[in-house]
Each structure stands twice: as C-alpha cells, then as structure tokens.
Kinemage of the C-alpha trace (Angstrom):
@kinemage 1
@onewidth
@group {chain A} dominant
@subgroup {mainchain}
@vectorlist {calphas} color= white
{ca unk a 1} P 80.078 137.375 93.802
{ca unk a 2} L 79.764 139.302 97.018
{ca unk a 3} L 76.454 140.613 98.507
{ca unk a 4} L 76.071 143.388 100.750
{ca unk a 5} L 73.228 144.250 102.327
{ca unk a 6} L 72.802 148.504 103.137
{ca unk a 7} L 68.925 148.814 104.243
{ca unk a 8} L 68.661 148.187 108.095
{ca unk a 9} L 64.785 148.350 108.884
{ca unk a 10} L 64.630 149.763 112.856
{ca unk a 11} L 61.921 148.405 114.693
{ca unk a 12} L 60.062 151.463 114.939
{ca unk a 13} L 59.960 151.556 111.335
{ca unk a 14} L 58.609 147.937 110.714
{ca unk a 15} L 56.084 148.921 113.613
{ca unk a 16} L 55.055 152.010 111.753
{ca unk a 17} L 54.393 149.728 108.683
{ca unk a 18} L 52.103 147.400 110.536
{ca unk a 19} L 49.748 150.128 112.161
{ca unk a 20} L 50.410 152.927 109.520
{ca unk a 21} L 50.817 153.424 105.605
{ca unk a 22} L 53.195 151.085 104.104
{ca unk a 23} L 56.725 152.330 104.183
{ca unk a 24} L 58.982 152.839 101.506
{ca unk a 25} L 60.433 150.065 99.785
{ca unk a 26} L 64.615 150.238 99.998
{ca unk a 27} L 66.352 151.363 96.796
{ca unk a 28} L 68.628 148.581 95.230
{ca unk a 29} L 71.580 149.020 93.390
{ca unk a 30} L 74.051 146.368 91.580
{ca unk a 31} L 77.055 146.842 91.012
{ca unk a 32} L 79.790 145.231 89.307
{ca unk a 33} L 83.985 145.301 89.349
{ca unk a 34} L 85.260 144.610 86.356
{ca unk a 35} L 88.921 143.943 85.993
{ca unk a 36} L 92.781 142.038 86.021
{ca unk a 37} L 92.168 139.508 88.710
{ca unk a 38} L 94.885 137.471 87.558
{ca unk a 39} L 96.932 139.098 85.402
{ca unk a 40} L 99.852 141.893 85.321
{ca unk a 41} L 97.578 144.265 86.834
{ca unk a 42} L 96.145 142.040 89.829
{ca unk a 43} L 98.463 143.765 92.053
{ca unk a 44} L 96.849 147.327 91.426
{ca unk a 45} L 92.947 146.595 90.988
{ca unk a 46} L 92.334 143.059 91.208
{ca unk a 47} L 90.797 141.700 94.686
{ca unk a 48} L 91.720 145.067 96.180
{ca unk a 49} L 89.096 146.912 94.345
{ca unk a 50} L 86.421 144.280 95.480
{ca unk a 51} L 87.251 145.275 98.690
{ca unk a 52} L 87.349 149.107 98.444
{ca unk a 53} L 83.940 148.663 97.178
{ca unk a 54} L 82.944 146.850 99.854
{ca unk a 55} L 84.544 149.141 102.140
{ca unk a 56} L 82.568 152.405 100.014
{ca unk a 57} L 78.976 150.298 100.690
{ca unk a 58} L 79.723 149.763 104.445
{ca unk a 59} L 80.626 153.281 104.930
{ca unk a 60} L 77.897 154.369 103.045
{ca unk a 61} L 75.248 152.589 104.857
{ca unk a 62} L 76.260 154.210 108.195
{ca unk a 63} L 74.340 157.296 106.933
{ca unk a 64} L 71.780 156.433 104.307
{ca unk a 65} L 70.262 152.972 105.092
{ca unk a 66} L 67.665 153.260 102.949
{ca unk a 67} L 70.083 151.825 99.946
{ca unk a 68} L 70.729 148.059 100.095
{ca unk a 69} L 73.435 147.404 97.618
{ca unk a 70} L 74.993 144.456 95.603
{ca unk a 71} L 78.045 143.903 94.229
{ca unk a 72} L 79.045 141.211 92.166
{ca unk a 73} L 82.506 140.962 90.181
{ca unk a 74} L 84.255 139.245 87.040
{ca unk a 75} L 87.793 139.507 85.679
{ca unk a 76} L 87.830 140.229 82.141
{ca unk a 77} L 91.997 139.297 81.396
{ca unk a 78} L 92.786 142.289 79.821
{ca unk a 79} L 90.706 141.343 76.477
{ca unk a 80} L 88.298 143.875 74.947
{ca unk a 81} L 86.098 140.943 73.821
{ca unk a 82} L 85.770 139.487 77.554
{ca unk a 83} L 85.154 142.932 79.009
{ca unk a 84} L 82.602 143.885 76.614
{ca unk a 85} L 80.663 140.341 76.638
{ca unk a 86} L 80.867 140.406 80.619
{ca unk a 87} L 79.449 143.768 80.474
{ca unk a 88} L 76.270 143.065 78.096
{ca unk a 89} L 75.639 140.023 80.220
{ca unk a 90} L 75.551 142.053 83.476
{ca unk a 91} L 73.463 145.021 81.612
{ca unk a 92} L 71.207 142.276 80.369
{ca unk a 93} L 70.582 139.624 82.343
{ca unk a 94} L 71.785 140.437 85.764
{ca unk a 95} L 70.736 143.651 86.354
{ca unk a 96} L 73.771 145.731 86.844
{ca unk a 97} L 72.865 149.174 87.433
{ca unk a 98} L 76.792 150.547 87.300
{ca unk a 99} L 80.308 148.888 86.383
{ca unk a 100} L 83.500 150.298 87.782
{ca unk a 101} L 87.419 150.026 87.994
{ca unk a 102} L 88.164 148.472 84.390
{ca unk a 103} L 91.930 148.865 83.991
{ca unk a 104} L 93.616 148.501 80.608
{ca unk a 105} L 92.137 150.870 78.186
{ca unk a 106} L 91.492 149.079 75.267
{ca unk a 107} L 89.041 147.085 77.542
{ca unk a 108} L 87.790 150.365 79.243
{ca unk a 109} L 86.670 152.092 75.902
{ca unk a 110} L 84.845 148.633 74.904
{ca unk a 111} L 82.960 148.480 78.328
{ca unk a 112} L 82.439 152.383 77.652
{ca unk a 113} L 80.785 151.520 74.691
{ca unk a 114} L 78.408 148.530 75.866
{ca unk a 115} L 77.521 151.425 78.689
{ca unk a 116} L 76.678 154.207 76.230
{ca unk a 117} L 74.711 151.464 73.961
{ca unk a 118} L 72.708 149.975 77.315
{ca unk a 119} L 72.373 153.362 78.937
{ca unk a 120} L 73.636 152.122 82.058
{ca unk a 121} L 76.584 154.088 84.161
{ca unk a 122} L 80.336 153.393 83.702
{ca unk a 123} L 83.171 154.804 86.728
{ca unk a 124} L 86.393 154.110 85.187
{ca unk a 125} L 89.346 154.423 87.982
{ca unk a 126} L 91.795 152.122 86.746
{ca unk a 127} L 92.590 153.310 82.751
{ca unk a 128} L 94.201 156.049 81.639
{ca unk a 129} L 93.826 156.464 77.917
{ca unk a 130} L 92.492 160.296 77.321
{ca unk a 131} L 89.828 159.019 74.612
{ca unk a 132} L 87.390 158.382 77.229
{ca unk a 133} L 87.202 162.080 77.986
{ca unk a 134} L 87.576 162.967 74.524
{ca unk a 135} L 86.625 161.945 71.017
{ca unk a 136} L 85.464 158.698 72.497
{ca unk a 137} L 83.754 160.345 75.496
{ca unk a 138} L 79.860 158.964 76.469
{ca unk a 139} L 77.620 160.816 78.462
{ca unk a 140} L 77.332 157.751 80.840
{ca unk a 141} L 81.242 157.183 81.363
{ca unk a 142} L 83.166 158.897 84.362
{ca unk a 143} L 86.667 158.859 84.120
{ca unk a 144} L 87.817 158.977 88.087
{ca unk a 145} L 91.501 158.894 89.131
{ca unk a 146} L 94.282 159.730 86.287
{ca unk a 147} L 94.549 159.608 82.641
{ca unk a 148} L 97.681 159.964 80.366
{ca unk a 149} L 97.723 163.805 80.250
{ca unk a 150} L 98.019 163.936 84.150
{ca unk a 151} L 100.906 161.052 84.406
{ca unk a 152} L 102.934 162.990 81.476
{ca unk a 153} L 102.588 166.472 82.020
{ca unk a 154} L 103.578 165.243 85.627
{ca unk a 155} L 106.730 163.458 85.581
{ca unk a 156} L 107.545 163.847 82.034
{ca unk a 157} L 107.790 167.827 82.623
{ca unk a 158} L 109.799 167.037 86.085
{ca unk a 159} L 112.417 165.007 83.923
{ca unk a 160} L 112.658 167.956 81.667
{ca unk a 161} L 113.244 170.447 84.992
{ca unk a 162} L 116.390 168.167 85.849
{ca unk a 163} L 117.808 168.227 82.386
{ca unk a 164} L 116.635 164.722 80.811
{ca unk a 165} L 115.707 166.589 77.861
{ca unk a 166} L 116.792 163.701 75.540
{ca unk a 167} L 114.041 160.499 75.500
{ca unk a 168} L 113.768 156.946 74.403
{ca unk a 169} L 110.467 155.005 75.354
{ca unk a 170} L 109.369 151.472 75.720
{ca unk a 171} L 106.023 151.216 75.142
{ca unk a 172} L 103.586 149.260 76.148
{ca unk a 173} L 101.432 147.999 72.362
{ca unk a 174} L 97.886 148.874 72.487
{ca unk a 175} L 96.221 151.776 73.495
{ca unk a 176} L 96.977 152.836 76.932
{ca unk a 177} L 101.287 152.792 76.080
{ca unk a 178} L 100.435 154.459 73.013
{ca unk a 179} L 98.199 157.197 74.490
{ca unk a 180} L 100.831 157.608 77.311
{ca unk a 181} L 103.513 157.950 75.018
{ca unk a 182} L 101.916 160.280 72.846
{ca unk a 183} L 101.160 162.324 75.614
{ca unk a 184} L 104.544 162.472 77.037
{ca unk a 185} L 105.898 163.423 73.670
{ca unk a 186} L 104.188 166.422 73.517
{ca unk a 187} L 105.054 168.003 76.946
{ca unk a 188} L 109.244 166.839 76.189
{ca unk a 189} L 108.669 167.995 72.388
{ca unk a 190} L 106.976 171.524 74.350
{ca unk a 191} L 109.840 171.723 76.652
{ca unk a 192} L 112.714 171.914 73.912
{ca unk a 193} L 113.414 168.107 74.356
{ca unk a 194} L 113.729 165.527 71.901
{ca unk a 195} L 112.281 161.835 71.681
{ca unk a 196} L 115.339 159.747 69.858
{ca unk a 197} L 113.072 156.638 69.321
{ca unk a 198} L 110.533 153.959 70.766
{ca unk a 199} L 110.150 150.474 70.883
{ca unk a 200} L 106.436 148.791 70.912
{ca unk a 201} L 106.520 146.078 73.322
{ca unk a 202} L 103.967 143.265 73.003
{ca unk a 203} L 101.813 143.566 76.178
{ca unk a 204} L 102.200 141.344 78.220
{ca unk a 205} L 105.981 141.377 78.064
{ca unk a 206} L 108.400 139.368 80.495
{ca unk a 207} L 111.498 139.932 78.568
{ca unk a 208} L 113.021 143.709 78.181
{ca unk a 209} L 115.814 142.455 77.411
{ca unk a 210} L 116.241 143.945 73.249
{ca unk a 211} L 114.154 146.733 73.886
{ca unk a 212} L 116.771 147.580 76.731
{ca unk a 213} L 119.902 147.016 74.744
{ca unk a 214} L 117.767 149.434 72.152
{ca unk a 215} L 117.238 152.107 74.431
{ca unk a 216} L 121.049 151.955 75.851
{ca unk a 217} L 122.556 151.997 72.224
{ca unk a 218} L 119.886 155.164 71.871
{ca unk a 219} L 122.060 157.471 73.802
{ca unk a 220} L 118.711 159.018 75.254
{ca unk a 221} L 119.095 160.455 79.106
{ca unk a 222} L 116.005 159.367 80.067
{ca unk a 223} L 114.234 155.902 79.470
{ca unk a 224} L 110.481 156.773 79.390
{ca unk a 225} L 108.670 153.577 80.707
{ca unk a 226} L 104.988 154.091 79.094
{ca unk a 227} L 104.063 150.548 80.427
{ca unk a 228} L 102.158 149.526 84.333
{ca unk a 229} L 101.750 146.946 86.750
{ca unk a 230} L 103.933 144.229 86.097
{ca unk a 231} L 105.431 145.107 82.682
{ca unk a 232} L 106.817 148.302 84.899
{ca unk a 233} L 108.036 146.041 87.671
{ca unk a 234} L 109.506 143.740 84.941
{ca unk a 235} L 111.329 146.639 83.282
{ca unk a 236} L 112.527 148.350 86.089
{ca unk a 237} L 113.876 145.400 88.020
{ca unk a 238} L 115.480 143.767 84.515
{ca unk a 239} L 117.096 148.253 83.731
{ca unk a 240} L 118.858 147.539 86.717
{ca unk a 241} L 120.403 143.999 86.110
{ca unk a 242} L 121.455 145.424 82.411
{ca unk a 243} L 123.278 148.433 84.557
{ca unk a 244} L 121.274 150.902 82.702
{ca unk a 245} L 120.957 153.212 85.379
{ca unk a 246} L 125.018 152.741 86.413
{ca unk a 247} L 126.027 153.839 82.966
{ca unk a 248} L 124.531 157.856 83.329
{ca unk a 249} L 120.498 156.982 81.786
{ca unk a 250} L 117.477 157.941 83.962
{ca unk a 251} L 114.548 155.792 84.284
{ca unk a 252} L 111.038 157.741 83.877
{ca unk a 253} L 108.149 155.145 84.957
{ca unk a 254} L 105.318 156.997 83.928
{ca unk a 255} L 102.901 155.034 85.630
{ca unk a 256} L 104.067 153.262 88.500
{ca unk a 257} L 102.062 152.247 91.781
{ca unk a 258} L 102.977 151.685 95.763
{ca unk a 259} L 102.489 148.545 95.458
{ca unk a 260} L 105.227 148.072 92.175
{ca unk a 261} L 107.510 150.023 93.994
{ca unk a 262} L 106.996 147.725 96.996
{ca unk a 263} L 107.573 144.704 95.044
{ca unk a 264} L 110.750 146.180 93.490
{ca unk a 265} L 112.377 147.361 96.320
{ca unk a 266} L 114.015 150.625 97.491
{ca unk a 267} L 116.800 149.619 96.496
{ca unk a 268} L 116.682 149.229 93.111
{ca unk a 269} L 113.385 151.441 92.959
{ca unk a 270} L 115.457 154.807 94.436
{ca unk a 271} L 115.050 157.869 93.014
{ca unk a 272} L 112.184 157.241 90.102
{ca unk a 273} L 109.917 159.920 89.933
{ca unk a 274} L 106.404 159.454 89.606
{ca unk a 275} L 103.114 160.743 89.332
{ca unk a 276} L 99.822 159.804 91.003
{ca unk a 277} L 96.639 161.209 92.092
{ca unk a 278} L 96.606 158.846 95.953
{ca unk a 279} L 99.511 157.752 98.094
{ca unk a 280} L 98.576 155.717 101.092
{ca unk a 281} L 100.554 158.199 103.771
{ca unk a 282} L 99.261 161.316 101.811
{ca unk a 283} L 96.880 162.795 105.079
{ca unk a 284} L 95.022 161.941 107.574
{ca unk a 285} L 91.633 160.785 105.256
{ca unk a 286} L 94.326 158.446 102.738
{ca unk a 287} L 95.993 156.329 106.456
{ca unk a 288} L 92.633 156.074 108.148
{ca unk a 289} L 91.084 154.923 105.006
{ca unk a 290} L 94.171 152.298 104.259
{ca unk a 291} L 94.952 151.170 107.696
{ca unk a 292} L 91.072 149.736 107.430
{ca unk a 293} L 91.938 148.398 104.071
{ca unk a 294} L 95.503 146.794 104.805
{ca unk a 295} L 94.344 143.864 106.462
{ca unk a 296} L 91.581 143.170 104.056
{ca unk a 297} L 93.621 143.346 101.170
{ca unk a 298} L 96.288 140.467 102.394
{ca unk a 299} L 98.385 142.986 103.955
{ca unk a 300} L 98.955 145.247 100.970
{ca unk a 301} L 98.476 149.156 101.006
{ca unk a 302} L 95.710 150.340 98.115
{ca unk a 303} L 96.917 151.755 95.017
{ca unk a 304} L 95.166 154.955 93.451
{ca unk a 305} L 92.855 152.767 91.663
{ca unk a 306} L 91.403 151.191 94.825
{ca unk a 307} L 91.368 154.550 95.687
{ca unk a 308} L 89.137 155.296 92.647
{ca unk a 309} L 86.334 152.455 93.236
{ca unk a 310} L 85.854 153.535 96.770
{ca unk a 311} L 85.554 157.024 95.924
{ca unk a 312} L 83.329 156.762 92.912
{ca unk a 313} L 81.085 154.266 94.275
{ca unk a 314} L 80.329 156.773 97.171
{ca unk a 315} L 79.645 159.516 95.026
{ca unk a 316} L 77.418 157.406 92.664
{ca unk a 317} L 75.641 155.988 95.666
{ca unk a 318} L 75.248 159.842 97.083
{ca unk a 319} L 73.947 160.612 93.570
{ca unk a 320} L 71.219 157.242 94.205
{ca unk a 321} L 70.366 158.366 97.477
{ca unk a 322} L 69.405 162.496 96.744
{ca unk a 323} L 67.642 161.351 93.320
{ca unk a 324} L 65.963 158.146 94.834
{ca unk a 325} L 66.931 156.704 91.524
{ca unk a 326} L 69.265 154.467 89.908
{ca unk a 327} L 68.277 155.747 86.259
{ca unk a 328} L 71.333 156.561 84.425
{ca unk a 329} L 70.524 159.882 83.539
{ca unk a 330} L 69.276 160.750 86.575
{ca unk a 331} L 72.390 160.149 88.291
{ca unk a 332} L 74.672 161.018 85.836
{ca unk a 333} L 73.339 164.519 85.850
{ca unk a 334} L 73.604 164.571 89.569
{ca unk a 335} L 77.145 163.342 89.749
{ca unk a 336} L 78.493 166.474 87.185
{ca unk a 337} L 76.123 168.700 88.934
{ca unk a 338} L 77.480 168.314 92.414
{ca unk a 339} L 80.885 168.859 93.771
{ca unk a 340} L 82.441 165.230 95.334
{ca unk a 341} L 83.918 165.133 98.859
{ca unk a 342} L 85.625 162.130 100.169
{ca unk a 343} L 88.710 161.572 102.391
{ca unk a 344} L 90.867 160.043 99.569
{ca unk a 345} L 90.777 162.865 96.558
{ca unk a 346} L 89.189 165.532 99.058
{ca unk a 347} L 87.085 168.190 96.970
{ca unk a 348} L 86.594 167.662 93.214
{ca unk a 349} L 84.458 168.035 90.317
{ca unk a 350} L 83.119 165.797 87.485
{ca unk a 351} L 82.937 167.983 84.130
{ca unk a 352} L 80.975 167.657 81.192
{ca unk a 353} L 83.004 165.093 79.162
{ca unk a 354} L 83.018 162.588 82.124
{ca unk a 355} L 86.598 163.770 83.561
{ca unk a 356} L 86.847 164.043 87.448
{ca unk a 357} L 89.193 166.802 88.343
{ca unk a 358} L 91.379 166.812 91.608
{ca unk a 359} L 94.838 167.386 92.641
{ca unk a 360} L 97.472 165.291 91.382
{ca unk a 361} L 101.108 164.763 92.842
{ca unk a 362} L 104.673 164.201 92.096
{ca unk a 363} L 106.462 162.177 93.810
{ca unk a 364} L 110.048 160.579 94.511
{ca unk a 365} L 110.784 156.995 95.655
{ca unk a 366} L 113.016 157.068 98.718
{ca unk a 367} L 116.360 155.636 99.065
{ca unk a 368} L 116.680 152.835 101.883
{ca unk a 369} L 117.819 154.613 104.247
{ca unk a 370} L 115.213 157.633 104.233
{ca unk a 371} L 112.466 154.545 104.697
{ca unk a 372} L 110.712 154.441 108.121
{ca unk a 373} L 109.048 150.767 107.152
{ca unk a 374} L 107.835 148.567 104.649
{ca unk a 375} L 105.461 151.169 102.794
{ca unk a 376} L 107.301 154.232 103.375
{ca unk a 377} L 108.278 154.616 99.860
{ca unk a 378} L 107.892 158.013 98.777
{ca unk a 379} L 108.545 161.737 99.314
{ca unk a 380} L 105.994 164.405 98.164
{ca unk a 381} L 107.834 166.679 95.188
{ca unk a 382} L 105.375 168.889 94.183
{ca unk a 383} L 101.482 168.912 94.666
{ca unk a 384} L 99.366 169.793 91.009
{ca unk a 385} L 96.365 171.899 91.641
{ca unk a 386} L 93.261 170.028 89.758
{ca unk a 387} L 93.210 173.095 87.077
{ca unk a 388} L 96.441 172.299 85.532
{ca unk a 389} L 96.976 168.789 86.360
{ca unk a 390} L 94.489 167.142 83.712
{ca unk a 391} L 93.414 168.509 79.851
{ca unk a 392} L 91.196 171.504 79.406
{ca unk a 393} L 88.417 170.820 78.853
{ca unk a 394} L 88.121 172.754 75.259
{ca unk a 395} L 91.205 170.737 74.191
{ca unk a 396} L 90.097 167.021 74.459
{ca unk a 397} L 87.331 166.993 71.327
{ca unk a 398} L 85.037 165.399 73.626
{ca unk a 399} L 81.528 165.843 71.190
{ca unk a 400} L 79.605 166.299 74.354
{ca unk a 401} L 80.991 169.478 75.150
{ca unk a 402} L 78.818 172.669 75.020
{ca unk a 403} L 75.424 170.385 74.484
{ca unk a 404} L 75.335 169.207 78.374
C-alpha cells in the first residue's frame, strides 16, 4: 500500500484559518491498482503501473494542492473471483473511490461489474476485450488505452496490405484471445482473406509446441498470435526455435508490448508488426514522461498500459478537482463531458459507452542493426487517426447509447 499525500497547506493559508473563517477542508481520493503483479503480465502493468500512478498524483499536485490522494494496490492473479472479491472489499470497507489498470479481461468485466453494482468509478487501461464498451458497457467504466477492434483492424489489415491473406491463430482461451481473434477475423474475412483454423491455448501456456506444429501443417501465411505478455514472448521466442518463420510463414503478434519485444530480442523479434496506442520514443511528452519513469520502474521503459494509469488518473483527478467531488456520477459526467489532454495520448475524448478515443499506431520492430540502443525497437508505419482506429460508436450495442 502506498500513500501519497497531494494537499500542501502554505503558511498563509493556516494563518488565514487561525484569524479568519475556517478554510476548506482538502478533498481525498483513494485509489486502487488492481492487477498481474506476479504473473505473465507483470512485465506490462504490474509494479510499473503503481508507479505511473504515483508519478500522475505527484504531477498532479504541482497544480491543484487542494487534493490529497491515496493509493493503495492488490494483485488479483488473473482470476475473476480474486479481482471481483478485492474490488467489493476496497468499495466496502476501505473506501476506494476509483480502481484502475485491471489487465486480463475476464477479470476486467468482473471488476466492471462490482463498479456498476457499488456505483463507484472503474479506468480500465490494461484489457482489451470490446464488451466493456459494448453489450457489457456500465456507465461507471472507462475503457482508456486499446481494445481488440484497435489491435486488429491495425495490424491484422497491415498483414492483409502485404499479401498474408491466408491465417491460422493461436489463441489465447478466455475472453480477451477470443475477443481478439474474433475481431481479427472479421477485418481478414473483410479484406478477401481467409482464416484456415485456430487452436485455443490454455492461458497460461509455456509450451507452443503442438499448437505450432498445428499452425505449420496449416499452410496459413500468417500465424495470428491473439495471446500477450508472456504467452506472446513464449510463442514468439519458441516460432523461432521450430523455424517457423525460416520456412516462408509470417508471425502477426496482435498484441505485443516494448517491453516483450525487449525481452525477446531484435533478433529474433525483427520485422513483427504491431499495433499500439504509446511507444516510449513516440514525442517529446512520451521520453520526458519515461525517462522520469525508467529509473523507477527497475530500469524498464513503460508499456501503453502504464501509459493508461497515468493518463486516466490525471483526468479523473482533473474531473475531482473542477467538480470538488469524488461522487461517481459527478465525475463520470465530467470526464465524457470534457476533452482529455496529457503528454502521453495528447488530445482525446471519452464517449458515451465509456470508450476513450485517440490515435493509435502501427508499428515495425527493427532489425539489429537499425537499433540505436537497448529500447530502440521500433519504426513508426503508419499513424491511425482516433476516428477510424477504434469501433463506432453505433456499432458496439453498448445499451447506454442515446440515453446519456
């Protein structure tokens, strides 16, 4: 559990108290990080989103020290049970005003649904099934940094541009591969490509080895890797041993991170193209941000889902601080009602069925000797305005739509 304290009382203002009317009393605000701290997805929330929190409170304090703000965090090891117990507790008994990060997405819509049922205020940044923006959505869930649609429509339909028109996935088994694959079919199946078959890997998985032999005896051009964190690194790194690559088949990771492609190497990682909504080395905002964040996260750049906890915590706080509330409602309405600005995403928007809209961007994985150092890993593609890079909004089924 990690406190941080926002509200700085100046002398003049405790001065003011003693001779004047009593002064405001500071707004407080807990919130929690719920996520893989120990797990295959560690590497890509984990610790790291503790500290991008921290890093959204300190920043935010600099300007509005009127909020003091707590935040306290629990790993819920990928189970829908743990994440949704961990969540009532905090709603109940601990006084958590907003949870945030939540990666895997069967655990994501559970949390989602302990937030709708305690009307408190859910900022999702680290799953990326579409049913929290659509026929699951909640009027108290925010869906920050990617979902499946994006990752797809991105490198699925760049696959399809350099001929891998014919697929085979391996898919990660519960709701996030499934939602990924799903959407991925429908953008090669759109683009005059066919899927030739899937396999449904248990998740976890250490072993690829059948469902590699599968997808080689497939024929497909393109393996379609609907899998993340260390299932991808597993995959990848074991494609290569089996020669997969050598023999003429693409790999598609369609949700891959720095940090995998870090822990893979160039070498074995050149050449996969990949989509994602923050890259480290993207501008100006992304390297200040991370060169603060590098040395408090071990020495290891921050993924897009880092990303996503510092930048919705700022907006929620922003939200706190205008309405001088933490009520749910309150803020929610503020948050859709007001654009968000932030040096990591830049300008976006937060629309009715809880989907934040930015830019997204392709990108390619550089071969060894394009690499200036260590984390110099990709090369921009293509940039995806915000309007086409995620679902319209009339397509997703979200219930909420046309009554906010």
């Amino acid at each position: 559990m990690t406190l941080i304290r926002c509200c700085v009382l100046s002398a003049a203002i405790n001065l003011a108290a003693l001779i004047g009317p009593a002064s405001a009393e500071p707004i407080r605000v807990k919130v929690g990080i719920l996520n893989d701290m120990s797990g295959v997805y560690a590497d890509t929330g984990g610790k790291g989103s503790v500290v991008a929190a921290q890093m959204a409170v300190e920043d935010f304090a600099k300007t509005n020290p009127d909020v003091q703000v707590e935040v306290v965090s629990a790993d819920h090891q990928n189970k829908p049970d743990v994440g949704a117990a961990v969540a009532r507790q905090w709603y109940d008994r601990e006084g958590v005003d907003a949870i945030l990060d939540v990666p895997t997405s069967s655990v994501a819509l559970a949390v989602s649904q302990v937030t709708r049922e305690k009307n408190k205020v859910f900022i999702d940044s680290g799953a990326g099934t579409t049913e929290l923006t659509g026929r699951q959505c909640s009027p108290n869930t925010i869906q920050w940094t990617y979902d499946t649609y994006a990752l797809a429509h991105g490198t699925a339909g760049a696959m399809l541009k350099r001929g891998g028109d014919a697929w085979y996935f391996l898919t990660a088994d519960y709701a996030f591969g499934l939602s990924l694959q799903n959407e991925a079919t429908a953008v090669i199946d759109k683009g005059g490509g066919r899927v030739l078959g899937a396999a449904r890997v248990p998740f976890p998985a250490t072993d690829f080895s059948s469902f590699l032999l599968q997808a080689q005896a497939s024929g497909a051009k393109v393996v379609g890797l609907a899998n993340a964190g260390g299932d991808t690194v597993n995959a990848v790194k074991q494609a290569h041993e089996f020669g997969l690559t050598e023999s003429g088949q693409k790999l598609a990771a369609l949700l891959i991170y720095a940090v995998d492609v870090h822990a893979i190497g160039l070498q074995t990682a050149q050449g996969l193209v990949l989509t994602e909504s923050f890259y480290w080395d993207l501008n100006p905002g992304t390297r200040a941000f991370s060169e603060r964040f590098y040395p408090r996260n071990g020495n290891s750049m921050p993924t897009m889902n880092h990303a996503g906890v510092y930048a919705g915590l700022l907006h929620y706080l922003k939200a706190v601080a205008a309405t001088k509330s933490t009520d749910p409602q309150t803020t929610m309405a503020w948050m859709k009602a007001n654009p968000t600005d932030d040096p990591l995403f830049g300008k976006g928007t937060v629309r009715a069925d809880g989907r934040k809209v930015h830019p997204m961007y392709l990108f390619e994985v550089k071969a060894p000797s394009e690499s200036k150092g260590p984390w110099d890993l990709y090369k921009l593609l293509d940039t995806i305005p915000a309007e086409q890079a995620f679902r319209p909004l009339a397509e997703g089924g979200c219930p909420l739509v046309g009554k906010l």
